[in-house]
C-alpha atoms as a printed R data frame, in Angstrom:
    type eleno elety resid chain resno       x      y       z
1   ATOM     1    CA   UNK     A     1   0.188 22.433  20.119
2   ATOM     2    CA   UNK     A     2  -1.778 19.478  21.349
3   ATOM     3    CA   UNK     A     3  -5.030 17.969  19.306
4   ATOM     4    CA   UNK     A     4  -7.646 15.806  20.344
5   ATOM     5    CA   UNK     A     5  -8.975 13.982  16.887
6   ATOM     6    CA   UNK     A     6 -12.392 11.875  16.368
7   ATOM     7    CA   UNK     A     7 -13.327 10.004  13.322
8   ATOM     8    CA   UNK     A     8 -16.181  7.176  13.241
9   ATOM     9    CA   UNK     A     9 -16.912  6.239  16.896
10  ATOM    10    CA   UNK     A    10 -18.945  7.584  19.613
11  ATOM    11    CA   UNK     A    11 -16.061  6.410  22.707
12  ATOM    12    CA   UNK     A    12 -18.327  6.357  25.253
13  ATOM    13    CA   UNK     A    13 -15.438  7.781  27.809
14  ATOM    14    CA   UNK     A    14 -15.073 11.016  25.534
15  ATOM    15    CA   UNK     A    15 -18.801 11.532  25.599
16  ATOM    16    CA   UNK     A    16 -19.410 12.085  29.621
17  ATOM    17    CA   UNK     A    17 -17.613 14.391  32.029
18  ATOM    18    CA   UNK     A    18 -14.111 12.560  31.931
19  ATOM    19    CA   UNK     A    19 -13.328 14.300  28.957
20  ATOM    20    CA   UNK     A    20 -12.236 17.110  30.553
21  ATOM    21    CA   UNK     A    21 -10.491 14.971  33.263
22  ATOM    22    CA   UNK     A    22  -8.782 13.352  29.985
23  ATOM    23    CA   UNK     A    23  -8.493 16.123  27.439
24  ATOM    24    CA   UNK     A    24  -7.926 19.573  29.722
25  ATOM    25    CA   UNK     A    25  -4.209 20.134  27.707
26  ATOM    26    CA   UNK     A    26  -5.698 20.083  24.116
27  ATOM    27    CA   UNK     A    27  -5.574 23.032  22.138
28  ATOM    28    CA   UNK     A    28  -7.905 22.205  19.655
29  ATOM    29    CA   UNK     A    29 -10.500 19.185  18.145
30  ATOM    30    CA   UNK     A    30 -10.031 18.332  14.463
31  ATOM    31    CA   UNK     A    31 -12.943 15.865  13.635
32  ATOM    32    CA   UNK     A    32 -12.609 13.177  10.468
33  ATOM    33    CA   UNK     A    33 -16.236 12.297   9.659
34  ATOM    34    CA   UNK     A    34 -19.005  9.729  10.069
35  ATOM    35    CA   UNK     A    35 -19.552 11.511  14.202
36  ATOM    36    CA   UNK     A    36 -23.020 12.501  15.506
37  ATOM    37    CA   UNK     A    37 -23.226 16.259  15.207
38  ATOM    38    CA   UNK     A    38 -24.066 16.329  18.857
39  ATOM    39    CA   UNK     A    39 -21.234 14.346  20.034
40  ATOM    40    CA   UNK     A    40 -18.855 17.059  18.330
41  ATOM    41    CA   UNK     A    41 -20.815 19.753  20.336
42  ATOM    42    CA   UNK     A    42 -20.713 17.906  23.515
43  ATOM    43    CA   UNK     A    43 -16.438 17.987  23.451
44  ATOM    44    CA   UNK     A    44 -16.545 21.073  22.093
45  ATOM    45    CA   UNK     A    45 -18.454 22.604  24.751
46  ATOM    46    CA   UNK     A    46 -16.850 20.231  27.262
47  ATOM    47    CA   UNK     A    47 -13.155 21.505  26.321
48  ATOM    48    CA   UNK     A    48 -13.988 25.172  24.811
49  ATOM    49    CA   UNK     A    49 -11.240 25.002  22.275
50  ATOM    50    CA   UNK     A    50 -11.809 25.652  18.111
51  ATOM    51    CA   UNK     A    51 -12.949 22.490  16.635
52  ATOM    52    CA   UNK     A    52 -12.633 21.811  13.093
53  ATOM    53    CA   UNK     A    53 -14.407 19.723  11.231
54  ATOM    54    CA   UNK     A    54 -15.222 17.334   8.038
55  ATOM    55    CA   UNK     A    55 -18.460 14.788   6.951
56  ATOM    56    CA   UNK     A    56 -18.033 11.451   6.359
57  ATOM    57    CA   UNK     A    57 -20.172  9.129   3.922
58  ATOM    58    CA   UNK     A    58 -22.510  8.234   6.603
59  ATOM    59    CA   UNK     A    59 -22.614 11.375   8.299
60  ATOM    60    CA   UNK     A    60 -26.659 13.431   8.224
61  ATOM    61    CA   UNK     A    61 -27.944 16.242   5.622
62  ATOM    62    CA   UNK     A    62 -29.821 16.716   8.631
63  ATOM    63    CA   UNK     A    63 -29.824 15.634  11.834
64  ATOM    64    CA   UNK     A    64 -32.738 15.261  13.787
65  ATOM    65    CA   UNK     A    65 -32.876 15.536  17.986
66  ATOM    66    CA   UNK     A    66 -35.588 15.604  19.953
67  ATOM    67    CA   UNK     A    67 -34.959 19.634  20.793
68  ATOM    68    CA   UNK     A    68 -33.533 20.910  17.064
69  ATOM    69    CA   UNK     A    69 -32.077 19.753  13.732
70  ATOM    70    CA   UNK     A    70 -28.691 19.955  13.051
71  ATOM    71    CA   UNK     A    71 -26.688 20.225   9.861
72  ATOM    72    CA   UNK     A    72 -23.391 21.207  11.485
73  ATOM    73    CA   UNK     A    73 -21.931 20.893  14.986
74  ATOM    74    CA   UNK     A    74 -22.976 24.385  16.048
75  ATOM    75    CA   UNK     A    75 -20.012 26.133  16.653
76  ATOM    76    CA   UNK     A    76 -17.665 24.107  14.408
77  ATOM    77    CA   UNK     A    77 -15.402 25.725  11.208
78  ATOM    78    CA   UNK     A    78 -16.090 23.041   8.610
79  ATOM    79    CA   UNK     A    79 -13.069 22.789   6.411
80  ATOM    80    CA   UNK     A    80 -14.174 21.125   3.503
81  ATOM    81    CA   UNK     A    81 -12.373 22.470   0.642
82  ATOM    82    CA   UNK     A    82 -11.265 25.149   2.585
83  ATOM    83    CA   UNK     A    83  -7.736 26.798   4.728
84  ATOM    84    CA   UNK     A    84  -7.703 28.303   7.337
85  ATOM    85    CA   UNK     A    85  -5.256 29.620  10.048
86  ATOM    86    CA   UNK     A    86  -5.381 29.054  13.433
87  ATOM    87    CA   UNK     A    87  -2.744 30.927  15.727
88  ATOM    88    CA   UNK     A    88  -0.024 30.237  12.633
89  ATOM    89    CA   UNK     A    89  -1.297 26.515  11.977
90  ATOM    90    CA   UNK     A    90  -2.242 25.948   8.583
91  ATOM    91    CA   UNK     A    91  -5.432 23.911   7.891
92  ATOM    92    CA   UNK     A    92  -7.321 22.935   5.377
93  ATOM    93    CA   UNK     A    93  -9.525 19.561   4.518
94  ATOM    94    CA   UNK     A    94 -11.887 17.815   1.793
95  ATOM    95    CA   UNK     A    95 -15.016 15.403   3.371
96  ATOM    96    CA   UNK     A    96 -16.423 12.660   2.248
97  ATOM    97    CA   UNK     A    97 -15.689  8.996   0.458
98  ATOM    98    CA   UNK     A    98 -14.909  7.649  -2.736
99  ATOM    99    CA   UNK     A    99 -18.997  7.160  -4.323
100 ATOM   100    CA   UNK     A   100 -19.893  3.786  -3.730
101 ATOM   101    CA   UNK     A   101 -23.731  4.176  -4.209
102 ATOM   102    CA   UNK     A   102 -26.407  6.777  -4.103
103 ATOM   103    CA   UNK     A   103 -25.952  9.237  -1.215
104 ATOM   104    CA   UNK     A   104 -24.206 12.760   0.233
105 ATOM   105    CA   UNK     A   105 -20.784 13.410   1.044
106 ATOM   106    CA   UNK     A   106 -19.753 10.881  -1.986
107 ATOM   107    CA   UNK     A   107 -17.230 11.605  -4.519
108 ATOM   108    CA   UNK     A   108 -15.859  9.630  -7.585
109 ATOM   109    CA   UNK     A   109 -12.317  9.905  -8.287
110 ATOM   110    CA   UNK     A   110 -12.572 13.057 -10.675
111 ATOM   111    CA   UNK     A   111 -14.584 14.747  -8.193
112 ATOM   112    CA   UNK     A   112 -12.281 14.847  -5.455
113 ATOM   113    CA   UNK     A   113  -9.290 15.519  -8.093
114 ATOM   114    CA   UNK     A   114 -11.472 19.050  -8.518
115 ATOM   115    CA   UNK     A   115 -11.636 18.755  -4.859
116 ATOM   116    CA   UNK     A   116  -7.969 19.253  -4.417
117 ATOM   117    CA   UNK     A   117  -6.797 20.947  -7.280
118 ATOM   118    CA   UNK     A   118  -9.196 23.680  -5.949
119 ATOM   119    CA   UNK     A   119  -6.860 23.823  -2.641
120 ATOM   120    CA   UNK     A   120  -4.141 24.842  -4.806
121 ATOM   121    CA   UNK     A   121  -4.514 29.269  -4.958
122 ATOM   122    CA   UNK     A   122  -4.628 28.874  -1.018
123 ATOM   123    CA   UNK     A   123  -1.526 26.405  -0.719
124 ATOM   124    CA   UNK     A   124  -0.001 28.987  -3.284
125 ATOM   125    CA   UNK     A   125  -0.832 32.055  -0.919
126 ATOM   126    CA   UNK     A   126   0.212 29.942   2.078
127 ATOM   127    CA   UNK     A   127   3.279 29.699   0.583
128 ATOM   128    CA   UNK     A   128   4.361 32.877  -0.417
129 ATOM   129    CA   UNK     A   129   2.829 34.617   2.895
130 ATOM   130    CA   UNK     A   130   3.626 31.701   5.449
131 ATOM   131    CA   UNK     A   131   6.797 30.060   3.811
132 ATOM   132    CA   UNK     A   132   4.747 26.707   3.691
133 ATOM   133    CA   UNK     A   133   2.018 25.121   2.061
134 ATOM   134    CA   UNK     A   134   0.181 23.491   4.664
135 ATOM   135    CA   UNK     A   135   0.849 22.016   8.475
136 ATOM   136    CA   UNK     A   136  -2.195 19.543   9.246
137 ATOM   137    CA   UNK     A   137  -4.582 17.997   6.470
138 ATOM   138    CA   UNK     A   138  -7.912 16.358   7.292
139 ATOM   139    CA   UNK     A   139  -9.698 14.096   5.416
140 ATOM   140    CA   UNK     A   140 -12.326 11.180   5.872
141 ATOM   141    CA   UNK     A   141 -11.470  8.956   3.082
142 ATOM   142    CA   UNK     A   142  -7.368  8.116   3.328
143 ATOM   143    CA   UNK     A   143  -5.143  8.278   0.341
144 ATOM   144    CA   UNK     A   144  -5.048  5.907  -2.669
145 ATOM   145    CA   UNK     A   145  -2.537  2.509  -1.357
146 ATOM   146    CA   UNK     A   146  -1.837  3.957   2.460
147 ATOM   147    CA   UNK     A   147  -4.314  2.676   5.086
148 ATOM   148    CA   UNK     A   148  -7.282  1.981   2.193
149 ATOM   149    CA   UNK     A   149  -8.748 -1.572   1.215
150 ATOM   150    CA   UNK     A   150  -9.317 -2.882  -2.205
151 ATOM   151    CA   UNK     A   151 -13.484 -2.514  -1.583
152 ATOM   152    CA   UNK     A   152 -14.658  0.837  -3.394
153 ATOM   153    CA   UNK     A   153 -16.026  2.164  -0.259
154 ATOM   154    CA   UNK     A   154 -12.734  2.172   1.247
155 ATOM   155    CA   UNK     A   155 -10.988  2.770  -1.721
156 ATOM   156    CA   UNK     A   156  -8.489  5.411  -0.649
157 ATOM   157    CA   UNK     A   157  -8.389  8.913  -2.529
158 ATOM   158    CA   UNK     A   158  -5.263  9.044  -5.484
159 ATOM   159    CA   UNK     A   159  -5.655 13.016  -5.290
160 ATOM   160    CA   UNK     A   160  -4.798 12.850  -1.504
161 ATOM   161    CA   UNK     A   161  -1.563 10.993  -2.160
162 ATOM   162    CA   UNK     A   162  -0.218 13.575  -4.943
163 ATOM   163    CA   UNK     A   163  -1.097 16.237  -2.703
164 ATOM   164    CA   UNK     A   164   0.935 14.727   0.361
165 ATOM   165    CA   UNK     A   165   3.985 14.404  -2.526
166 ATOM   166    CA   UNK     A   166   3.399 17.488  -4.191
167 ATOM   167    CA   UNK     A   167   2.575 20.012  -0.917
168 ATOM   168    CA   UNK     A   168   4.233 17.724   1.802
169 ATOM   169    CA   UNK     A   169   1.705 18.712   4.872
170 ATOM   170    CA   UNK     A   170   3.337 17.759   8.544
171 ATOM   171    CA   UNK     A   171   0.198 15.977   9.347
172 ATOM   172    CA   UNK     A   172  -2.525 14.158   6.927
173 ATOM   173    CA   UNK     A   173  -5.171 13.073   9.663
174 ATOM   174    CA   UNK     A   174  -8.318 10.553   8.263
175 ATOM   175    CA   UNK     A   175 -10.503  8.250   9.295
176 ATOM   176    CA   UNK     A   176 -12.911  6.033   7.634
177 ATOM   177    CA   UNK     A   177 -11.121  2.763   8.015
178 ATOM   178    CA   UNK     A   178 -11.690  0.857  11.329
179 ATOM   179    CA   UNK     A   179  -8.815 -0.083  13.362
180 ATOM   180    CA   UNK     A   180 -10.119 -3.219  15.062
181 ATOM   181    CA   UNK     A   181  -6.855 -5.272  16.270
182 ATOM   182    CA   UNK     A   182  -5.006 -3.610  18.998
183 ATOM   183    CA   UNK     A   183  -1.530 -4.242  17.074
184 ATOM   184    CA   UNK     A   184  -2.595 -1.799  14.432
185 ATOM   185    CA   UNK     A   185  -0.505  1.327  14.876
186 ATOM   186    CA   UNK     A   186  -2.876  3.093  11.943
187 ATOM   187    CA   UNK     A   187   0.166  5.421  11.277
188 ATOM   188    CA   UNK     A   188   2.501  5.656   7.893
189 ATOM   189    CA   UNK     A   189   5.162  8.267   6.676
190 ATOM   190    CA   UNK     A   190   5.159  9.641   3.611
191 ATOM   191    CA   UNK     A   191   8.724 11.779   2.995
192 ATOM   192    CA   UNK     A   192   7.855 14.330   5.992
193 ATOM   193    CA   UNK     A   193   3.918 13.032   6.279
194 ATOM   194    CA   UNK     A   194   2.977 11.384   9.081
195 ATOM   195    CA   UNK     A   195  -0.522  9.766   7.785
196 ATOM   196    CA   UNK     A   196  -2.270  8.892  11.050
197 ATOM   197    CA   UNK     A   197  -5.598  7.113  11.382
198 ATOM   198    CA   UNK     A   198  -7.712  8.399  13.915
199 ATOM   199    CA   UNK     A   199 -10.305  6.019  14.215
200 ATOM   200    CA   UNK     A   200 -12.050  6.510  17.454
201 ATOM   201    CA   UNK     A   201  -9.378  8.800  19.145
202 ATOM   202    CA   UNK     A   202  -5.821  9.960  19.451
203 ATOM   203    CA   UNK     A   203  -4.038 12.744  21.133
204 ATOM   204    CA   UNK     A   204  -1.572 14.433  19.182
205 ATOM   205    CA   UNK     A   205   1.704 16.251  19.537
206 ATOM   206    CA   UNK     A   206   1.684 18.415  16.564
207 ATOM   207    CA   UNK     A   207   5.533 18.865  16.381
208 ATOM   208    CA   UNK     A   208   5.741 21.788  13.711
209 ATOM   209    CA   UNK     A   209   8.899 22.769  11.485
210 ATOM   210    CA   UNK     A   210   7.497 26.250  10.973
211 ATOM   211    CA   UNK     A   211  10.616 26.711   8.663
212 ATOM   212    CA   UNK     A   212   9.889 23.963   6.220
């Protein structure tokens, strides 16, 4: 299975008809946060495959276009503290930053600890109907010491990195960080985690041990 993911950056290539010259093999769109709700329905339309979805810190209550007002990507299945299945691939995903200052999609530490801990009666059922916990996790903020900066707003989340030791996902997939020197390869392994940051764009393989 083949994913196209976004986090952060409108790339001006993915928003015009070359996408589907580009992106015709992708199965499906998982989106990382801080994207303009109409640039999410523009691929989505453009490729007409599921995309899945979670808000970034700087990402709109609302927002406003010169023909409607959007609080979603229309069309979208927002995952924020939520699983879901798609043709046997297990998904689930928690938006938002570490709070920094006043402002949506913000979370202290504690906060996103009841983020994640909520996951846990889904991993559970996952587990006991699927064999596994979970295939692909997506996130905004990354976890606490991998591909985070010292800064509070990039802090990374400490809840994300017990939950890649504790539930062992195939795929943790965030953005939030920018990637700004082309030698950064933006990807770390954790045990049988491959942490990937997705700033901008990347195509994935999604190489699955549906046994694990």
């Amino acid at each position: 299975m083949r994913a196209l993911t976004l986090s952060d950056q409108v790339v001006p290539f993915i928003y015009s008809p070359l996408v589907k010259q580009h992106f015709q093999d992708v199965d499906l769109i998982l989106a990382c946060g801080d994207l303009y709700y109409y640039y999410l329905e523009y691929v989505f339309n453009a490729l007409n495959v599921p995309l899945f979805f979670i808000r970034g810190n700087h990402d709109s209550v609302i927002e406003y276009g010169s023909a409607e007002q959007r609080t979603d990507p229309h069309g979208g299945i927002d995952l924020h503290c939520r699983h879901y299945c798609h043709q046997g691939l297990l998904l689930a995903g928690i938006e938002g930053s570490i709070r920094y200052r006043n402002g949506p999609f913000q979370y202290t530490q504690s906060q996103m600890w009841k983020n994640v801990l909520g996951l846990i009666p889904g991993l559970m059922i996952n587990r006991l109907r699927y064999g596994r916990y979970l295939d692909v996790f997506i996130s905004h903020a990354p976890p606490f010491g991998i591909h985070d900066c010292p800064d509070l707003p990039h802090q990374g989340v400490k809840a994300f990195y017990w939950l890649i030791t504790t539930f062992k996902p195939a795929y943790f997939i965030h953005g939030h960080i920018h990637l700004y020197q082309p030698n950064s390869s933006g990807e770390t392994r954790v045990g049988n985690t491959r942490i990937i940051n997705t700033y901008g764009f990347r195509r994935i393989e999604l190489e699955l041990d549906l046994k694990r």
